[in-house]
C-alpha positions in Angstrom: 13.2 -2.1 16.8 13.3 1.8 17.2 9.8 2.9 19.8 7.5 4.9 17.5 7.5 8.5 18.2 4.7 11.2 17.0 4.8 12.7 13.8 5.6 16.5 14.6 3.1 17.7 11.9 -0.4 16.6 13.3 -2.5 19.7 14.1 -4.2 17.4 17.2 -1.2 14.9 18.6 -3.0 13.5 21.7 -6.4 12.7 19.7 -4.9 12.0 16.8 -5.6 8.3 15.3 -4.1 6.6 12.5 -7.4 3.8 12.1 -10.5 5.0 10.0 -12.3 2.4 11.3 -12.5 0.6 15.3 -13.7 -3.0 14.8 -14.9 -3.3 18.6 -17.6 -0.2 17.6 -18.7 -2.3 14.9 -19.7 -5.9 15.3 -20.5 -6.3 11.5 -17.5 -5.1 10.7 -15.1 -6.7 13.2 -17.1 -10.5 11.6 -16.1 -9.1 8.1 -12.6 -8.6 8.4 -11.8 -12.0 11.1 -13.3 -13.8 8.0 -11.3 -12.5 5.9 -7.9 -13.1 7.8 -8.8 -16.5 8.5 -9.1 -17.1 4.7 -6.5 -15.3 3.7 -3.8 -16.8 6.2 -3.6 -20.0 3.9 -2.1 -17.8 1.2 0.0 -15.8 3.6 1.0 -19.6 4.5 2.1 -20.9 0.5 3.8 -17.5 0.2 6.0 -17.6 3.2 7.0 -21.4 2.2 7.2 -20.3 -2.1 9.8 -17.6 -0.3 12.1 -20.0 0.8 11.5 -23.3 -1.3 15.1 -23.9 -1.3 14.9 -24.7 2.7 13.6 -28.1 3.5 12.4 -26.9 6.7 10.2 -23.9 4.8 6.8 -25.9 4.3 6.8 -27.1 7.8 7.4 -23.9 9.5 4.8 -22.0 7.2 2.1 -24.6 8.7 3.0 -24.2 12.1 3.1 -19.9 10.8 -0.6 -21.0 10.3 -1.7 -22.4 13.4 -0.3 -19.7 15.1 -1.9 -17.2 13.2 -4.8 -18.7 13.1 -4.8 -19.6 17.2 -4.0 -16.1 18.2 -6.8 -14.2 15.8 -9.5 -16.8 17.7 -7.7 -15.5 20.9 -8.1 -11.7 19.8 -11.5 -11.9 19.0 -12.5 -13.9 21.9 -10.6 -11.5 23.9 -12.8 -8.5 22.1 -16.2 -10.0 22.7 -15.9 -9.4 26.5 -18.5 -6.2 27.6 -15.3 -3.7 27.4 -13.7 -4.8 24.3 -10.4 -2.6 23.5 -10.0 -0.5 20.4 -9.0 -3.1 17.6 -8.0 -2.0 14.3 -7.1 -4.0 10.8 -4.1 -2.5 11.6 -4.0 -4.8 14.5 -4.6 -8.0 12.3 -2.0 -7.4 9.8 0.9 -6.6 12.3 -0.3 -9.6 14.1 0.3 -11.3 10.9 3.6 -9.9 10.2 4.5 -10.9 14.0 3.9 -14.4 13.3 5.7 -14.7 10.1 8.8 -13.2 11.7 8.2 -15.5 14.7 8.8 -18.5 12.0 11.5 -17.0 10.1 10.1 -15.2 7.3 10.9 -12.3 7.4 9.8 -10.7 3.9 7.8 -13.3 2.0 6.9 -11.0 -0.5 10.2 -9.4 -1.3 11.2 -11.8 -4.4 7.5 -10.6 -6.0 8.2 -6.6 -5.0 10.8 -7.0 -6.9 9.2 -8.2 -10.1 6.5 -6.3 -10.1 8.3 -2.9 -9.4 10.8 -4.2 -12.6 7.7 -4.6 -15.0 6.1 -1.4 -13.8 9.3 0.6 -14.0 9.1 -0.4 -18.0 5.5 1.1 -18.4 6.3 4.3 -16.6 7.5 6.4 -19.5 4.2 5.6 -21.2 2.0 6.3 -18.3 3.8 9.8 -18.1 3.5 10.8 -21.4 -0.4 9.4 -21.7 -0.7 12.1 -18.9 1.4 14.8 -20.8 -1.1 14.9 -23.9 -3.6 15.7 -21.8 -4.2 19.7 -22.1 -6.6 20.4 -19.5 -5.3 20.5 -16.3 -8.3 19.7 -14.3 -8.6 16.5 -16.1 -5.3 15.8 -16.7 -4.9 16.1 -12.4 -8.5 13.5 -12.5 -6.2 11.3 -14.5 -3.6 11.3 -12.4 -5.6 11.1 -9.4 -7.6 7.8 -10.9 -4.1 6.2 -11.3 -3.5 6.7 -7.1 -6.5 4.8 -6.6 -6.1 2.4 -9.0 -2.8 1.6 -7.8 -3.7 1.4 -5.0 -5.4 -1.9 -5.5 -2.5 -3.9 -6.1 -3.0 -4.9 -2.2 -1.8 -8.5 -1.5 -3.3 -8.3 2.3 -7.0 -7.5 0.2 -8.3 -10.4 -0.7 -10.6 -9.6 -3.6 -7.7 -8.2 -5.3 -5.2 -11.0 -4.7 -7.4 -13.4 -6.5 -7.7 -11.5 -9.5 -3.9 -11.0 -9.4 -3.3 -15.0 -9.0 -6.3 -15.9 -11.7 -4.8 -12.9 -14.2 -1.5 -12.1 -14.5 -1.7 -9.4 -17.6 -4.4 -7.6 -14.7 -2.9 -3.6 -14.7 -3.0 -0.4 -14.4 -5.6 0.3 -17.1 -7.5 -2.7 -16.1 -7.6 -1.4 -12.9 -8.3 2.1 -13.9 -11.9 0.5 -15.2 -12.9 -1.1 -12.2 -13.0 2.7 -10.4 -16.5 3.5 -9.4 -18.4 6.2 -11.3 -18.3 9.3 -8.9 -19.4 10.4 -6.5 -17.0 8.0 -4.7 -17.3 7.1 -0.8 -15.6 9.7 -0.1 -15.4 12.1 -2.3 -12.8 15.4 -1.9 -11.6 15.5 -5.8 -13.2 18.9 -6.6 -11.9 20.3 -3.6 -8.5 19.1 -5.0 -9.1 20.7 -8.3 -10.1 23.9 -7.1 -6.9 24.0 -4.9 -4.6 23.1 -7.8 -5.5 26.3 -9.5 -4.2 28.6 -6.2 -0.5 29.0 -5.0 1.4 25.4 -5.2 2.3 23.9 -1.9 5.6 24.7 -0.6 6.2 20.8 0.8 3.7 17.4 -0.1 4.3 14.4 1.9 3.3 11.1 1.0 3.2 7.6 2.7 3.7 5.2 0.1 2.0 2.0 0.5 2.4 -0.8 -2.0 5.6 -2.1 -4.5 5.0 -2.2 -8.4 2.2 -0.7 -10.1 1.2 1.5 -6.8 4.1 2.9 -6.2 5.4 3.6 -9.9 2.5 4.0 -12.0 0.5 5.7 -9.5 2.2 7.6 -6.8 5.5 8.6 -9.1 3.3 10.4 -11.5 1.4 12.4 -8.4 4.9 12.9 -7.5 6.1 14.4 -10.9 3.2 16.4 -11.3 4.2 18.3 -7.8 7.1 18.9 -8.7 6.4 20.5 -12.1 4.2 22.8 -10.0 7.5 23.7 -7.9 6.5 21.8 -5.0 8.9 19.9 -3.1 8.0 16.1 -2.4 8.6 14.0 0.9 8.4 10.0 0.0 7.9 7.9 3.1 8.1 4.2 3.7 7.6 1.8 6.4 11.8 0.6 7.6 10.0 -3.1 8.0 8.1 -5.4 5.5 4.4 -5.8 5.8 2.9 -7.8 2.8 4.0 -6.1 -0.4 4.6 -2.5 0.9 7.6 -1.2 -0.1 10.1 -0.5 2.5 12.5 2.6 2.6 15.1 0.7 1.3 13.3 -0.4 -1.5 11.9 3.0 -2.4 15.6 4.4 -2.0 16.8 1.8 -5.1 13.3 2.4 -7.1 13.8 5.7 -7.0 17.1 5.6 -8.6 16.1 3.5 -11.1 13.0 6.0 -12.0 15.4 8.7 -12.2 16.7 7.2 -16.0 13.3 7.3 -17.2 12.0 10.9 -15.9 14.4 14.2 -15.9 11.9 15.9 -13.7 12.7 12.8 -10.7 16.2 12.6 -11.4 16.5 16.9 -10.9 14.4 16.7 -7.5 16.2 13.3 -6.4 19.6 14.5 -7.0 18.9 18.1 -5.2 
């Protein structure tokens, strides 16, 4: 594995952090999320084994996945109690996580479900697109688009709210999602801002880091991504090279992609540039 290196961009390199929050700051928080990861490692556990059923050895080693787990999150937040705890970030718990799964030979539990739920979001895309399209104003038809990132953005396996309504309801999508959005303002709150800049010169260049497989990445991020490009913009995609949960990795946003490109011109144009 390739050391990380610093992302050339970043107005303030040696300050810069890429955690909102620091869980060794926050004694509230730090109980929250441990909770959380401890309940969430047993299905973390029936994945990894459901991801390799055809291997006797699969249930046994996603136990012993669990115990470990489960043994070294104790030892982190024992070791983060002490009077000079170190910076400790989600981040930390979910590469933890994918360190143990790996340890036990899973290596993508998740990839067998990426792929399903990226093939029945692909088949909704053209409607989402054109739901968008008949929307004249631009300011709302950029809220609507902007509504659909953070509604994808649910579709988190790793949250554990969300992945019970995804076990308990399978037909749970986009537009269900979409009505679970709080009434604004929201937490944080920068959408006007992003309206009022919409109406000046386009940006030259918009990267984005895409996060999860399926409904995230299709139904919300592709249509952000169209929109820039109608406006002229040119559009960086990023992906993590290594699985974490159901993120979509580069290689799986490389063969998305491709796909996408039959059901929107505007894609294929930019892809095949």
């Amino acid at each position: 594995m390739s050391s990380p290196i610093q992302f050339r961009l970043l107005q303030d390199v040696d300050n810069y952090c890429p955690d909102t929050l620091d869980l060794s700051l926050d004694s509230e928080a730090k109980n929250y999320w441990f909770k959380c990861f401890n309940r969430l490692v047993l299905k973390f556990e029936q994945q990894a084994a459901k991801s390799q059923n055809g291997d006797p050895t699969a249930v046994d080693r996603a136990a012993k996945f669990r115990t470990d787990y489960l043994d070294k999150l104790e030892q982190l937040q024992q070791d983060n109690s002490s009077l000079n705890p170190k910076p400790l970030a989600i981040r930390d718990l979910l590469e933890l996580n994918e360190t143990c799964l790996r340890r036990f030979g899973f290596d993508d539990p998740w990839r067998e479900q990426k792929q399903i739920e990226n093939q029945a979001s692909i088949v909704k895309l053209n409607s989402r697109l054109d739901y968008i399209d008949q929307i004249e104003d631009i300011r709302a038809k950029w809220t609507e688009i902007i509504k659909g990132v953070l509604a994808g953005n649910m579709f988190d396996w790793g949250a554990q709210a969300v992945a019970q309504i995804l076990e308990n309801d399978s037909s749970f999508g986009l537009e269900e999602a979409l009505q679970q959005i709080q009434k604004r303002p929201w937490l944080i709150d920068c959408l006007d801002q992003w309206l009022d800049r919409t109406q000046g010169p386009p940006h030259k260049c918009a990267t984005i880091f895409t996060d999860n497989s399926g409904i995230d990445i299709v139904l919300g991020i592709l249509p952000l991504v169209r929109q820039l490009l109608l406006q002229k913009t040119k559009v960086l995609l990023c992906a993590n090279t290594k699985p974490a949960l159901n993120d979509i990795t580069y290689e799986e946003l490389q063969e998305l992609i491709r796909q996408c490109c039959s059901k929107c011109a505007i894609i294929n144009e930019a892809y095949e540039e």
